[in-house]
DRENDO-1510 file (C-alpha; in Angstrom, 1 decimal, always signed):
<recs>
REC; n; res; u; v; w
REC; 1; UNK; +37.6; +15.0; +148.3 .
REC; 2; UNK; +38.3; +14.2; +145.3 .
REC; 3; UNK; +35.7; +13.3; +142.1 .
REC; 4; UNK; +35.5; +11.1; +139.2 .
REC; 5; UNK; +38.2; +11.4; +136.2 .
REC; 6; UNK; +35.2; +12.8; +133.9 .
REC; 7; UNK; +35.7; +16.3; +131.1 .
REC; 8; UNK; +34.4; +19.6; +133.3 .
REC; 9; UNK; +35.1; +23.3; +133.1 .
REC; 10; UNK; +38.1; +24.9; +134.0 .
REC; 11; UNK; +37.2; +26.9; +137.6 .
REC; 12; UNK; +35.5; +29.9; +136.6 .
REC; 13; UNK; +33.8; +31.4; +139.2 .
REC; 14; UNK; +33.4; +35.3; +139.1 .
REC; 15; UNK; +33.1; +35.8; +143.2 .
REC; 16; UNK; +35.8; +36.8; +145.8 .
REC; 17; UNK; +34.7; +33.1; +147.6 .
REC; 18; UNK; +34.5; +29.5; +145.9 .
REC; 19; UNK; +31.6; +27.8; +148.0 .
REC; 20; UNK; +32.1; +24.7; +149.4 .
REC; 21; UNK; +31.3; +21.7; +147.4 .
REC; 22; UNK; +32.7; +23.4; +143.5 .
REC; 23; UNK; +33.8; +21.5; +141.4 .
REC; 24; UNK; +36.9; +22.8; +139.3 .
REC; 25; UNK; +39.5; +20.7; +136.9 .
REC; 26; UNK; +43.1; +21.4; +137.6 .
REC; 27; UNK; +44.7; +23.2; +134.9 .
REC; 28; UNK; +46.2; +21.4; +133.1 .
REC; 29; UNK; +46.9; +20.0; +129.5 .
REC; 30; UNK; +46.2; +16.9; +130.6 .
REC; 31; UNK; +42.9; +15.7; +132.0 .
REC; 32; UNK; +42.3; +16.0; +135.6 .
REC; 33; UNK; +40.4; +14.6; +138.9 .
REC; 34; UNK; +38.0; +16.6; +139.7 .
REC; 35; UNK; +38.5; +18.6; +143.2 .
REC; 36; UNK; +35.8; +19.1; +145.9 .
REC; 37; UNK; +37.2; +22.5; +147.5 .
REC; 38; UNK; +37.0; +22.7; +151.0 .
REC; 39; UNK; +35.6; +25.9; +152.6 .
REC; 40; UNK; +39.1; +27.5; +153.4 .
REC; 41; UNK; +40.3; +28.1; +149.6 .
REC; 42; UNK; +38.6; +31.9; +149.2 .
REC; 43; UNK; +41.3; +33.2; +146.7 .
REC; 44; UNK; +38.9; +32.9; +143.4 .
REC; 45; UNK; +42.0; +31.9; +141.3 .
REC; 46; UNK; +42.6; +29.1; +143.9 .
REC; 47; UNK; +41.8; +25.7; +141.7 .
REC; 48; UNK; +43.4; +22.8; +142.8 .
REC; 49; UNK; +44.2; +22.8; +146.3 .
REC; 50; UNK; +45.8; +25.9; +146.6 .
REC; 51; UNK; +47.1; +26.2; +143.3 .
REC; 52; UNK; +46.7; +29.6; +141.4 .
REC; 53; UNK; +45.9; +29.9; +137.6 .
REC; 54; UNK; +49.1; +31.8; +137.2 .
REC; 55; UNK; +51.1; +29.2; +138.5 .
REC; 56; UNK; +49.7; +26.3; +136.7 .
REC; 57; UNK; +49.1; +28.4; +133.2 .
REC; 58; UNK; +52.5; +29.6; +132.9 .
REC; 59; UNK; +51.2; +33.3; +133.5 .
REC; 60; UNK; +52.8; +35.6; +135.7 .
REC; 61; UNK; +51.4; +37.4; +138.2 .
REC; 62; UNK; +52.7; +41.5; +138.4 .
REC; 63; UNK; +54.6; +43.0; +141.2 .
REC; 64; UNK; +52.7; +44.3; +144.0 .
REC; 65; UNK; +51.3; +43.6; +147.3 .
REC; 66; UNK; +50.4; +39.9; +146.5 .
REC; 67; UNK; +53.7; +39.3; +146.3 .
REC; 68; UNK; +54.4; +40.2; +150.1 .
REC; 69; UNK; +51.7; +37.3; +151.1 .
REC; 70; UNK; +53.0; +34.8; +149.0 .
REC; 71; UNK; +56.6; +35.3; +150.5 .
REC; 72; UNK; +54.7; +35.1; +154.1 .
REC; 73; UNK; +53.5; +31.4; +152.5 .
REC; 74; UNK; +56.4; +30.7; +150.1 .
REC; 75; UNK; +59.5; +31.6; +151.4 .
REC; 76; UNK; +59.9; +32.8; +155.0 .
REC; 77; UNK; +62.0; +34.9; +156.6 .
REC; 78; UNK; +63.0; +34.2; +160.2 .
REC; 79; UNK; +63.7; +36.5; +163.3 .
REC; 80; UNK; +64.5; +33.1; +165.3 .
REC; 81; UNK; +68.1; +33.3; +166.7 .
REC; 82; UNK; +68.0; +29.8; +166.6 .
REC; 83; UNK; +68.0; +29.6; +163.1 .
REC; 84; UNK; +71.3; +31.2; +162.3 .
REC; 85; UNK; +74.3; +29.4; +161.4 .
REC; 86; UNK; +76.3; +27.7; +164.7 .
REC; 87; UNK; +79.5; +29.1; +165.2 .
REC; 88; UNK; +77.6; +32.8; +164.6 .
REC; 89; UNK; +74.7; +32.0; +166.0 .
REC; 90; UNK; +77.1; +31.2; +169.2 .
REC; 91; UNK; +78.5; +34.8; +169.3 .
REC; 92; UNK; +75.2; +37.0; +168.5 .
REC; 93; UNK; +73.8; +35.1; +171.9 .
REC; 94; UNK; +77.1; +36.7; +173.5 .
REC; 95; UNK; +76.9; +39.5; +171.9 .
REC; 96; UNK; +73.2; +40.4; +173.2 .
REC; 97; UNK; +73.7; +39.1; +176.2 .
REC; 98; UNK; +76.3; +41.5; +177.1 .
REC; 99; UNK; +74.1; +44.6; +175.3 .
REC; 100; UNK; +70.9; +43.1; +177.4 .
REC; 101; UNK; +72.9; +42.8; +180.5 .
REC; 102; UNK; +73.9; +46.7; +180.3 .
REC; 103; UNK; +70.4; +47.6; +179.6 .
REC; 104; UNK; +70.0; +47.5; +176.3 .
REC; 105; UNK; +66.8; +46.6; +174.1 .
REC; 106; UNK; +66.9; +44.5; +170.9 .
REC; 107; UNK; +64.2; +43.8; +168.1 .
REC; 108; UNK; +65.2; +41.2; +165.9 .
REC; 109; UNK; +64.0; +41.7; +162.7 .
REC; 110; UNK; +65.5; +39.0; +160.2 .
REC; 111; UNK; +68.0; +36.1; +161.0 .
REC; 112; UNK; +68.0; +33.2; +158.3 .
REC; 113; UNK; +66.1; +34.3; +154.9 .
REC; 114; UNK; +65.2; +32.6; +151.9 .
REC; 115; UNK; +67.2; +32.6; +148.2 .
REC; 116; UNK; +63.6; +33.6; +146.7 .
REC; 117; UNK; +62.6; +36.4; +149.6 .
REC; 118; UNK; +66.1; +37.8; +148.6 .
REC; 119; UNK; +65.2; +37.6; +145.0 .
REC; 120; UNK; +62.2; +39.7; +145.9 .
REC; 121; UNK; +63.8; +42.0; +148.0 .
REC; 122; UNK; +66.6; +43.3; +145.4 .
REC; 123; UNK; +64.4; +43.8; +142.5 .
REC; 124; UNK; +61.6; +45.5; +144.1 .
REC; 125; UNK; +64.0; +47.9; +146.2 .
REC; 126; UNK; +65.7; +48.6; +142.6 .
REC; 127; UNK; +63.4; +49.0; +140.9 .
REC; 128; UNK; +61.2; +50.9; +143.1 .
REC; 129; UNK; +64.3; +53.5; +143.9 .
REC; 130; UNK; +64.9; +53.6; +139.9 .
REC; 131; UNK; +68.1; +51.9; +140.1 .
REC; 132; UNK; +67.8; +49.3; +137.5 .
REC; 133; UNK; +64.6; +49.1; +134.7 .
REC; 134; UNK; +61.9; +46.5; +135.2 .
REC; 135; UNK; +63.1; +44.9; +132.2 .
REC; 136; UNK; +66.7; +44.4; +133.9 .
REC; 137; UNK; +65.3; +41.7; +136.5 .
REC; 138; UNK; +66.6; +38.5; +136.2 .
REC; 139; UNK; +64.2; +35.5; +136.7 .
REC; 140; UNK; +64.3; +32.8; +139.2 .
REC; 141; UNK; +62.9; +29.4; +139.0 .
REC; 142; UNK; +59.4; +28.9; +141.2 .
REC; 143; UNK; +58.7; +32.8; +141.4 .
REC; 144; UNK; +56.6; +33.9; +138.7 .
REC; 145; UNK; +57.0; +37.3; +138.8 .
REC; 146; UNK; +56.4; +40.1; +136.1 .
REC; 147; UNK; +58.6; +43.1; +136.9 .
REC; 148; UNK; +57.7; +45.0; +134.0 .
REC; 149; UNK; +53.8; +46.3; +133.9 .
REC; 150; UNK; +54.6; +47.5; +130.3 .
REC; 151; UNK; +54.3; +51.1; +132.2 .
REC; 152; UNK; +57.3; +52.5; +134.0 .
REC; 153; UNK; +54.8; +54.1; +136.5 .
REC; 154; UNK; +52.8; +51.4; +137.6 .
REC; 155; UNK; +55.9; +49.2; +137.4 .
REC; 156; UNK; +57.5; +51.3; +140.4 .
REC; 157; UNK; +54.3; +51.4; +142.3 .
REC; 158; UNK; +53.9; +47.5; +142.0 .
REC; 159; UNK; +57.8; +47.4; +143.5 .
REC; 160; UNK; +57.0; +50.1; +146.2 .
REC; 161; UNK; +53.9; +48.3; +147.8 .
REC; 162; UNK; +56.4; +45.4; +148.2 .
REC; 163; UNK; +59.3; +47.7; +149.8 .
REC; 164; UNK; +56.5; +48.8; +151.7 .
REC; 165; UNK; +55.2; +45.6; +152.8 .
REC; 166; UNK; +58.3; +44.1; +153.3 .
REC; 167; UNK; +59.3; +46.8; +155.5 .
REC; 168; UNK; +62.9; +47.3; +153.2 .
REC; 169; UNK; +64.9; +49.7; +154.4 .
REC; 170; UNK; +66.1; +52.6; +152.2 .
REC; 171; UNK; +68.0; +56.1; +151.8 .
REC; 172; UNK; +69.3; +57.3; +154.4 .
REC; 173; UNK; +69.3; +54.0; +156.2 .
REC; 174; UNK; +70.2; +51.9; +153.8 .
REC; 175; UNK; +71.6; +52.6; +150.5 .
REC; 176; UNK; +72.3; +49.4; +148.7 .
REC; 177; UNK; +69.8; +47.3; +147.6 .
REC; 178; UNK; +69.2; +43.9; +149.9 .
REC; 179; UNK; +72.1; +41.7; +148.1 .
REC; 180; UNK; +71.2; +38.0; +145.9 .
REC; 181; UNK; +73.8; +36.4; +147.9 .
REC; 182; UNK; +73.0; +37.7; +151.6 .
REC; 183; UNK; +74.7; +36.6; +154.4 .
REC; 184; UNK; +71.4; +36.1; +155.9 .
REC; 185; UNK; +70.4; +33.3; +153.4 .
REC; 186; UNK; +73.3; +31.3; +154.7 .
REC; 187; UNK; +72.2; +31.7; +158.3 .
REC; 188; UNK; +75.3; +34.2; +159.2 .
REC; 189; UNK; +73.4; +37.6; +159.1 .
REC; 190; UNK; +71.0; +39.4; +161.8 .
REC; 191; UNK; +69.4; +42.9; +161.1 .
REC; 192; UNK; +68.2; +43.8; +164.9 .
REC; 193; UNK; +67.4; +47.4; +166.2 .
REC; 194; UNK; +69.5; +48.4; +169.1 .
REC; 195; UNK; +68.3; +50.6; +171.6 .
REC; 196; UNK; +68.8; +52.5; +175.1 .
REC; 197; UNK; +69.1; +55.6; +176.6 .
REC; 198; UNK; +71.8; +58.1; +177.2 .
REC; 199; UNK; +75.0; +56.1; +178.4 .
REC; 200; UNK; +75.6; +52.9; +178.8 .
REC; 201; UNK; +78.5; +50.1; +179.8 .
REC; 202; UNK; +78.7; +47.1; +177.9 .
REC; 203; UNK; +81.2; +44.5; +178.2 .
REC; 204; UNK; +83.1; +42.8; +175.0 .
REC; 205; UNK; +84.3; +39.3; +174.8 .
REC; 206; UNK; +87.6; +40.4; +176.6 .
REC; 207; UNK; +85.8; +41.5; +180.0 .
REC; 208; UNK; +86.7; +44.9; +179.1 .
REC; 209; UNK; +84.2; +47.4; +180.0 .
REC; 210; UNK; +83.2; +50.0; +177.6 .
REC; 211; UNK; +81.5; +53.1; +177.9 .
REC; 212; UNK; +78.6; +53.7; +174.8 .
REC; 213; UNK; +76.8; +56.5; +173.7 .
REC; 214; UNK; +72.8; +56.0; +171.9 .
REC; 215; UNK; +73.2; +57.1; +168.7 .
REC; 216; UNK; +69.9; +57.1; +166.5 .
REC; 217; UNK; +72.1; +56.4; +163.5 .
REC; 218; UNK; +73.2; +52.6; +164.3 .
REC; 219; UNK; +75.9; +53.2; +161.2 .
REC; 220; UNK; +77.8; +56.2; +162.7 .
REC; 221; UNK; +78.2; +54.3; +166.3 .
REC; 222; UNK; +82.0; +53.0; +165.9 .
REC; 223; UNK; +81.9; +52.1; +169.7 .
REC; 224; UNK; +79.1; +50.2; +169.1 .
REC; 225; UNK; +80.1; +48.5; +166.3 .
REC; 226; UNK; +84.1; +47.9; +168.2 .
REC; 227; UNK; +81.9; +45.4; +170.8 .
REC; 228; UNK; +80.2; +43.6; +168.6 .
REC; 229; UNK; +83.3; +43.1; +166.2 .
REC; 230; UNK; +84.8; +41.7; +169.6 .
REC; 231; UNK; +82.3; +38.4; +169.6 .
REC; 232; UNK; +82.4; +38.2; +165.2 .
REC; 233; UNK; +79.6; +40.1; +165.3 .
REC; 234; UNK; +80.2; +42.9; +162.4 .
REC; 235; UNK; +78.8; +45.6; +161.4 .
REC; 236; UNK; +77.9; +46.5; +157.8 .
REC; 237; UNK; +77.4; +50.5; +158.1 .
REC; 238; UNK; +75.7; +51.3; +155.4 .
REC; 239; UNK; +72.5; +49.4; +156.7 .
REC; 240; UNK; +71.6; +50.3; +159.9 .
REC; 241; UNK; +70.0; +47.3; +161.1 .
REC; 242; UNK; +72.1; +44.8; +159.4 .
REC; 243; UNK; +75.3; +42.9; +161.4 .
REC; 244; UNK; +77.4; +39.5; +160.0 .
REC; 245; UNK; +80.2; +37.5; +160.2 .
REC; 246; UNK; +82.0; +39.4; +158.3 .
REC; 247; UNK; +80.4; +42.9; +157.8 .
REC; 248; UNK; +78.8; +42.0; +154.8 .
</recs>
């Protein structure tokens, strides 16, 4: 609901919950409408439907968990098959159809990601592992982030709760950081965990039939990765979920 165009405080409320019926001026330069906040805005820095002081003041909010959520909200990541790319959304559906069909399991994980999840997912794996320095982050437009916490300490501790939360994989399964330009942005990536047990014989797109051992480490399965190369489904082995177009 909104209120009349009259001079009020900025939203200062000290509690974890804004109460129904406060009043709070967007922040802004520029006078505002008033905003009656309904019930379901309990973020204390929420102050204009949704909209966080760092956001609106030009401030930047620190690495950490927060960041996790507001991906969740901001910039999705999806495990829908359906939302990869056509021709290589065609030949995963082959692909695990012919692993399913041999007994196989598969837990999708990621298909189609967003540029600014990406963003997210380099710098904090970097940083976090001490590949780069906070201050080496680039920025991106609509992601207020601060990298650097001014301490190089909490700086990798704000990165790890979002490798953490993000579930990123690192050493030994993966040892490059999650790439700026991933095939998964495009819609021509899937990281999926493969599974079954002892022996099994999957067909590739030939008919052939194939004999595969379970290997725990997806990267050192060359059978494995042979079949799915056979529908354009590639393997990148230095990632152990992570399979594309072209291996990358």
């Amino acid at each position: 609901m909104v209120g009349y165009r009259i001079p009020g405080p900025l939203c200062s409320t000290t509690s974890e919950d804004i109460d129904e019926g406060t009043m709070c001026q967007m922040r802004s330069p520029l006078p505002g409408p008033l905003t009656m906040l309904p019930p379901y805005l309990s973020r204390r820095d929420y102050c204009f439907l949704g909209m966080t002081s760092s956001s609106s003041t030009g401030e930047k909010t620190k690495s950490g968990k927060y960041w996790v959520t507001w991906a969740d909200d901001n910039a999705k990541n999806s495990t829908n098959i359906i939302d990869l790319e056509a021709s290589f959304k065609t030949n995963v559906n082959a692909f695990f159809k012919a692993l399913t069909d041999a007994g196989a399991s598969l837990d999708v994980s990621t298909t189609q990601r967003s540029a600014k999840r990406a963003y997210l997912f380099h710098w904090c794996w970097k940083i976090y592992l001490g590949k780069c320095k906070p201050s080496d982050a680039t920025k991106m437009q609509d992601v207020d982030i601060e990298w650097d916490h001014g301490d190089l300490k909490k700086s990798k501790a704000g990165a790890h709760e979002m490798v953490a939360g993000f579930g990123l994989a690192v050493p030994p399964k993966s040892i490059l950081a999650p790439s700026l330009t991933s095939n998964h942005i495009e819609g021509k990536a899937i990281d999926v965990d493969i599974t079954w047990t002892g022996q099994i014989k999957v067909k590739k797109k030939d008919n052939t039939e194939v004999s595969v051992t379970y290997m725990a480490n997806a990267n050192a399965n060359t059978v494995l990765h042979s079949i799915g190369a056979s529908y354009g489904v590639k393997k990148l082995k230095n990632d152990a979920p992570h399979w594309s177009f072209d291996g990358l």
